[in-house]
N, C-alpha and C positions, 0 to 999 in steps of 0.2 A: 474640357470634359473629363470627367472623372471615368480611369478606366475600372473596371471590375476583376480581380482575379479570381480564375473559378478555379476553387478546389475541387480536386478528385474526392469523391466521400466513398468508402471502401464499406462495399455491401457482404456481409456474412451471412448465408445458408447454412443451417445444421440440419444437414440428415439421418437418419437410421445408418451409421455404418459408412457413411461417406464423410468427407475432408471439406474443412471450410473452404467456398468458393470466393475470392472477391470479383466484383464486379468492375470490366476490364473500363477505362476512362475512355477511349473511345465510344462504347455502349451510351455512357452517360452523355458525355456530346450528344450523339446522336441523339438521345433523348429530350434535350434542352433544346433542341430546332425546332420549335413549333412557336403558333402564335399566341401560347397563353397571355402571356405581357403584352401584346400588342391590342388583342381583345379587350383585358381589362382597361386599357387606359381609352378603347374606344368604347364601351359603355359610360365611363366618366364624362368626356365629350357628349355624347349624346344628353346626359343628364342636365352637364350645363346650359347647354343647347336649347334645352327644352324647358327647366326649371329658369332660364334669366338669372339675374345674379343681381338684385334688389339696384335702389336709388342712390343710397347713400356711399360717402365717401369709405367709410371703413368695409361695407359690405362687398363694394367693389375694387378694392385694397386686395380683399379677401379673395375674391373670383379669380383676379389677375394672379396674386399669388399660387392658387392652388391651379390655375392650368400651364404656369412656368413650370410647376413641378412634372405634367401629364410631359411639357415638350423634352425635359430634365431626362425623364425614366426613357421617352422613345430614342433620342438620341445614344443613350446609353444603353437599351437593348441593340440598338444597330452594331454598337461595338463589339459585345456581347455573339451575337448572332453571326458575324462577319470573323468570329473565331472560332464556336462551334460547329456551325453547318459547314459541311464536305463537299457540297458544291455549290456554282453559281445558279441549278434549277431549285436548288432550296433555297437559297439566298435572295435569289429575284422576286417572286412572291410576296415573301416576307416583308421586304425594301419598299417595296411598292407599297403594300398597306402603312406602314411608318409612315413616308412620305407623303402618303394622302392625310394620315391625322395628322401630322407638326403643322399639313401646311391648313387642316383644320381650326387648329388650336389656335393659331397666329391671328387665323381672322376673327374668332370670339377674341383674343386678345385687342387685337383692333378695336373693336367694338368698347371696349372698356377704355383702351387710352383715349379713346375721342372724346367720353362721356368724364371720364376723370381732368381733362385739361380743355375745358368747356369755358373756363373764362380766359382762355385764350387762342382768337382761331387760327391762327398758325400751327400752334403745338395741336389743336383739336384737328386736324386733316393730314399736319406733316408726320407725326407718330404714326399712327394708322397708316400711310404708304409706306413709314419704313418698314412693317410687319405685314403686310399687305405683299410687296416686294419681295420678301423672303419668304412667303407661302407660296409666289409664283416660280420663285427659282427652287424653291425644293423640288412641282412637280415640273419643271423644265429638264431640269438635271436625271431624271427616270427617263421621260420621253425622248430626250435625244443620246442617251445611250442603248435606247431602244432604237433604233433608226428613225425616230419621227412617230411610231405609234405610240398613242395614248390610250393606257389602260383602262379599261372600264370601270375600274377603284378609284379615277379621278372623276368621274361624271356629276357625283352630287358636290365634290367641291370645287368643281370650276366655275361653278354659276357664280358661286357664294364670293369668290375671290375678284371676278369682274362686276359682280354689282357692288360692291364696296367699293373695288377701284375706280367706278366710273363715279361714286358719289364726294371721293375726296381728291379727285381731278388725276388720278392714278394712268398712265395708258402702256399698261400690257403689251411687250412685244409678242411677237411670235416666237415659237419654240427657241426654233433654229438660233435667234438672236436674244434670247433671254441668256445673259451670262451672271460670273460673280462680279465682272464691273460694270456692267449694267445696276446690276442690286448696290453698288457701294456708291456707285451716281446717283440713284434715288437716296441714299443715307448722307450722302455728303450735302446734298439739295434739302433736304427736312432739317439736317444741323443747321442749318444758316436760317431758315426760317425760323426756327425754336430760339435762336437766339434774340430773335427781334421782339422777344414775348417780356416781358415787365415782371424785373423781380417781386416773387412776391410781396405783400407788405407785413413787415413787425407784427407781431401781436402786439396788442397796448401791455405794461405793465400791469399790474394789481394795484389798482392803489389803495 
């Protein structure tokens, strides 16, 4: 992941009779702790959500592409956020909503790898658990460093991550036992299946 450096940007007041002030870089941290990024990248969610993301291969090309970027930017506000904010009660909040969108984004991406690898059902059921998988271990990974509570920012996308996982044979542990080898045993299990899938075939020449 691409980290960001944030520059100080040096704010000038000119008053009546007083000396340029700059504005101290702490101020501005403090200022960048909020959820604007996180917000915008969940009205995009919602949109795709709700607008579908056409039939076709290129248009779904498309959709896929543009919610890799929504998971691109939240990953990288985390980094971002886990530099500026001053404590762990700014930071928790924050974390939490991220978490809930990546592991949104993951299952519309589901959704599209299934329907993009449709002439072959291994890849159409084993892709989708591997993204499926990593939307459970994102909120797994909140919840049990919460002691086992689950936030109320996860409620509309837990549904959405068990009814996809039970449709491509997915089973969900439980918190406590949702790990990252847990997630790398489901990806290591879809690579062997993906494999069994038939290269595709040549395009004929022009003659």
């Amino acid at each position: 992941m691409r980290l960001l450096v944030l520059a100080a940007v040096a704010g000038v007041l000119i008053g009546a009779g007083t000396a340029a002030r700059r504005v101290a870089p702490v101020e501005l941290a403090s200022n960048r702790c909020n959820s604007q990024t996180i917000d915008d990248a969940s009205s995009k969610l919602r949109d795709y959500d709700r607008r579908g993301s056409g039939g076709n291969s290129a248009q779904l090309l498309q959709r896929y592409g543009a919610i890799v970027d929504v998971i691109a930017v939240l990953n990288e506000e985390r980094q971002i956020l886990d530099s500026v904010c001053s404590s762990d009660a700014q930071r928790a909040p924050l974390f939490t909503q991220i978490a809930s969108l990546s592991a949104w984004a993951l299952t519309l991406e589901s959704d599209i790898a299934g329907k993009l690898n449709a002439s072959c059902s291994a890849a159409q059921t084993a892709l989708p658990a591997m993204m499926l998988a990593d939307a459970w271990l994102a909120l797994a990974n909140v919840v049990n460093e919460q002691g086992g509570t689950v936030p109320t920012a996860f409620n509309d996308v837990i549904p959405k991550i068990q009814k996809r996982a039970q449709a491509v044979g997915l089973t969900l542990p439980a918190w406590r036992d949702t790990s990252a080898y847990w997630s790398d045993q489901v990806h290591a299990k879809a690579k062997t299946a993906i494999a069994t899938c038939p290269s595709p075939s040549p395009s004929a020449s022009p003659g």
